[in-house]
Structure formats: structure tokens, C-alpha cells
C-alpha positions in Angstrom: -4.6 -18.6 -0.3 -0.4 -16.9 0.6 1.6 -17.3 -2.2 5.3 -16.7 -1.5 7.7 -15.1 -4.6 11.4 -13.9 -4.7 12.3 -10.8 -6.6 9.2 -10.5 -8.7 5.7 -11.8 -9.7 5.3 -14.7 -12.0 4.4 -13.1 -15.6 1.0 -14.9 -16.3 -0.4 -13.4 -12.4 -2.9 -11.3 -13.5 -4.6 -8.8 -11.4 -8.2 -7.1 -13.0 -9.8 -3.8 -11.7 -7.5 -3.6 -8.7 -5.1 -5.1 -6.1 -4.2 -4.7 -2.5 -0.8 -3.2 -2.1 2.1 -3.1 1.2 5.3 -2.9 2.1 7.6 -3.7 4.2 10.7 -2.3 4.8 13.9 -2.2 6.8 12.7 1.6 8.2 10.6 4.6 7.2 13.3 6.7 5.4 12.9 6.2 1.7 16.6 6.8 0.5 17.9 4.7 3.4 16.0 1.6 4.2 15.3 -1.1 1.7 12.4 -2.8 0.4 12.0 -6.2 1.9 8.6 -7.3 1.0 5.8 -6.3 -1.3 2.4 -7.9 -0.6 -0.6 -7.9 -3.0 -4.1 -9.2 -2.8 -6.6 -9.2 -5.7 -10.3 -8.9 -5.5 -11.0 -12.7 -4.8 -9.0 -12.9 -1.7 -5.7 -14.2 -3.2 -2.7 -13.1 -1.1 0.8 -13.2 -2.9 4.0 -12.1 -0.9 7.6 -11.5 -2.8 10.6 -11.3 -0.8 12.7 -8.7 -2.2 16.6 -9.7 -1.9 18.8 -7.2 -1.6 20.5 -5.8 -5.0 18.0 -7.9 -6.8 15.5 -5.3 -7.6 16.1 -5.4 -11.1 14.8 -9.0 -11.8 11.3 -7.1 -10.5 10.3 -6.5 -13.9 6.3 -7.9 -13.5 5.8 -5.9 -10.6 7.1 -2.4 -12.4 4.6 -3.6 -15.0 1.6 -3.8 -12.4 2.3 -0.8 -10.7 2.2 1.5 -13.7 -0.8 0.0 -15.1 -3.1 2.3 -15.6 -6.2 0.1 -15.7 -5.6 -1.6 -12.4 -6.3 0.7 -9.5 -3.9 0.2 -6.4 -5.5 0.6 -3.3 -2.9 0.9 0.1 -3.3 1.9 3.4 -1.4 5.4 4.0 -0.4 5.1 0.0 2.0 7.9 1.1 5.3 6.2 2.0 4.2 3.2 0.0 4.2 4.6 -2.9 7.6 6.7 -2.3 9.8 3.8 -2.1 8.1 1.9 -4.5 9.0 4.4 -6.4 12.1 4.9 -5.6 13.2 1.4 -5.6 11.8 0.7 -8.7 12.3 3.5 -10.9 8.6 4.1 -11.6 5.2 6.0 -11.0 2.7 4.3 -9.4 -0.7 5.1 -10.4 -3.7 5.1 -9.7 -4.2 5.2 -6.5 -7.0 5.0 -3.5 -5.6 5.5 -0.3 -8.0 3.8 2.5 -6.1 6.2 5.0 -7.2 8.9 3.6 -10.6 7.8 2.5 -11.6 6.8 6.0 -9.8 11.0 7.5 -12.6 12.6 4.7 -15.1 10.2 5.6 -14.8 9.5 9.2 -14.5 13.1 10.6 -15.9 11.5 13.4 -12.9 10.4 14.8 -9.5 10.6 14.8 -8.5 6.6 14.7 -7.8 6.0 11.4 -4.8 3.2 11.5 -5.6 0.2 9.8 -6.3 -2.2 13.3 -9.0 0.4 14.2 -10.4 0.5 10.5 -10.6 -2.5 10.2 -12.2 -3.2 13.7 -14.9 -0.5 13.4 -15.6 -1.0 9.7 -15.1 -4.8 8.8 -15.4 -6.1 12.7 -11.7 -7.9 11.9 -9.0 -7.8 14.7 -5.8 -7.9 13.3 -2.6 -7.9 14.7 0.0 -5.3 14.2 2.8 -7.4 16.6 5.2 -8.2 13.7 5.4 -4.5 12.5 8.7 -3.8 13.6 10.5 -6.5 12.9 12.9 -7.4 10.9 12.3 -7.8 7.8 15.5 -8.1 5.7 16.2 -11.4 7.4 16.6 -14.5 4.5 14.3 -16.8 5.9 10.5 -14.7 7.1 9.0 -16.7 10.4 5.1 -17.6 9.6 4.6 -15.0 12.0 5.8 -12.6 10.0 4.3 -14.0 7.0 0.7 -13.8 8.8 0.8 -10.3 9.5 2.0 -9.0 6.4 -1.0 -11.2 4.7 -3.2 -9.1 6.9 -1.9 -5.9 5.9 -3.5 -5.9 2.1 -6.5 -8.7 2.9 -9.3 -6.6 3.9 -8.5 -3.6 1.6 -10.5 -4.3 -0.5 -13.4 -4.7 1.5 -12.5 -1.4 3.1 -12.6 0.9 0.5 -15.7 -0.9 -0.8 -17.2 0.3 2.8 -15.8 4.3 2.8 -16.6 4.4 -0.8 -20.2 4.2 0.2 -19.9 6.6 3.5 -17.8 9.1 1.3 -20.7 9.3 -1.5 -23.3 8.8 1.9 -21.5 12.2 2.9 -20.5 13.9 -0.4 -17.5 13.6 -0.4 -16.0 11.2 -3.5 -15.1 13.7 -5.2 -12.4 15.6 -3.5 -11.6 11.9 -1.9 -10.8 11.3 -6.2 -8.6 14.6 -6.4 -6.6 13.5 -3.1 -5.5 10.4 -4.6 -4.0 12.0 -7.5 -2.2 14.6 -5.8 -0.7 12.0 -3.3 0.9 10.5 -6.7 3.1 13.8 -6.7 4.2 13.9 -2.9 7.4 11.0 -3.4 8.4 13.1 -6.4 8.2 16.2 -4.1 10.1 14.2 -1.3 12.6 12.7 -3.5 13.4 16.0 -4.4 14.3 17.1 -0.9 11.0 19.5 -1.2 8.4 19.3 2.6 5.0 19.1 0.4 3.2 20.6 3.4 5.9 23.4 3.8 5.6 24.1 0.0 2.3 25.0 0.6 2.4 27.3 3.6 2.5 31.1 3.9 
């Protein structure tokens, strides 16, 4: 089931343990392009879409709620710039955090195909379409197509990090999986700060 929302999520949506979390925006440069769309799943499959409208982010009081709740993990695919304008837009921390992205680089060493289409075709055996990524999403009205693929961005997270959870304990490896989600928190503070987290860190 999609469920479509403007500027927030309705106040009784509850989410338990976890939720599937995207984005989509008008660009990949935090500070510059908008939030346009924030898609959730929970653990039963439920898909719920809000539109953000522009200068509306305010009104996105549920969602700030959701994302800073401690006792509902968030799990995203390359939580990375996710979280940053998330963020950014919203004035928050998100937290905590399992990144399937980076779950499936300490798991599957084997390889070096770790975007979500290839995840999910080698893990789940899904094919899912990636045709709709750049387009634009700050339009008023979203096309079904672009509807469909942004569904099918958070739908089978869930039932990925259910499968690297069990090849990262297979290979010993939960742990320091558990310690990279936590730093990740700190990278959109180190960003937003005009600070290269992988220059901070070099000779």
C-alpha cells in the first residue's frame, strides 16, 4: 500500500522498531537543492510518500519527531547525503542509523557493486528501476512514474539489511558495521560546517 502526504506525516502514523527512509531532491548539494520528497516504509511493507512544498518545511513537525526518535532505527541506502539534508532542512539529528550501503561495502568485499539496483538484484532477486532518478522532482503534480520508483527506493530495505545483517555476523563483522553507523551521524555536521570528513582525517 503508497500513501501520498504533503508537508508532513499524519500524527497517529506510527512506525515500531524501524522504518525505510529516502529522499529526493532537486540536486545533490545540501545547501542548494531542496527537499522534494521523503519516502518511508515500515516493517510490514507500508509505503508512505510526502511531497514537500517549497517553504513549507515547517508544518513537517511529525516527521522531525520520527527522525529523532531514538527507539526507531532508520535504515537508508547511502544514509550519507540522506541524512545531511534531512538535517539540514529540518533542523535536526537523525539518529540511529543503519546504512544498507555501507553494510553491504563491509560485508560484500567481494565486489565492488554496491548501488541499490545491484543489491537488491544479487541479494533479494528484485529488479528495480532507477529511470526516474533524475527527474524532476520539485514539479506540483509527481507522474505515477515517479511515484513508482521512489516507492521502490525504501521497499526492500528492510529486507536487505535483514540479509547483510546475517553475512556481516556470517563474516564478523557487526560490530565495526554498528560503530560506522554512528560515526556517519557526524559527517552532515562535519559538512555543514564546510569541514571534508575524509580530508580531516588524512596525514
Amino acid at each position: 500500500m503508497v500513501n501520498l502526504y504533503r508537508n508532513d506525516i499524519p500524527s497517529d502514523l506510527v512506525f515500531q522498531n524501524s522504518v525505510a527512509v529516502d529522499t529526493e531532491t532537486m540536486g545533490l548539494v545540501t545547501k542548494r537543492d531542496r527537499l522534494c520528497l521523503v519516502q518511508l516504509c515500515s516493517e510490514n511493507g507500508d509505503v508512505h510518500l510526502v511531497q514537500m512544498q517549497k517553504n513549507m518545511y515547517h508544518m513537517a513537525e511529525n516527521l522531525r519527531i520520527l527522525f529523532t526518535k531514538e527507539s526507531v532505527l532508520k535504515i537508508f541506502h547511502f544514509a550519507r547525503f540522506d541524512i545531511s539534508i534531512l538535517n539540514y532542512t529540518f533542523d535536526i539529528h537523525v539518529a540511529p542509523i543503519y546504512c544498507t550501503k555501507v553494510a553491504s561495502k563491509l560485508a560484500r568485499t567481494y565486489t565492488d557493486r554496491h548501488g541499490l539496483k545491484n543489491l537488491c538484484k544479487e541479494v533479494l532477486d528484485v529488479d528495480i528501476s532507477k529511470q526516474e532518478q533524475s527527474s524532476d522532482w520539485g514539479r506540483e503534480q509527481l507522474s505515477n512514474e515517479q511515484l513508482k520508483y521512489a516507492a521502490g527506493d525504501v521497499l526492500y530495505l528492510h529486507g536487505l539489511r535483514s540479509k547483510l545483517d546475517k553475512m556481516l555476523i556470517r563474516e564478523g563483522r557487526m560490530d565495526i558495521a554498528q560503530k560506522c553507523f554512528r560515526i556517519l551521524e557526524l559527517f552532515p555536521d562535519l559538512e555543514l560546517a564546510n569541514i571534508d570528513p575524509e580530508e580531516l582525517f588524512l596525514h
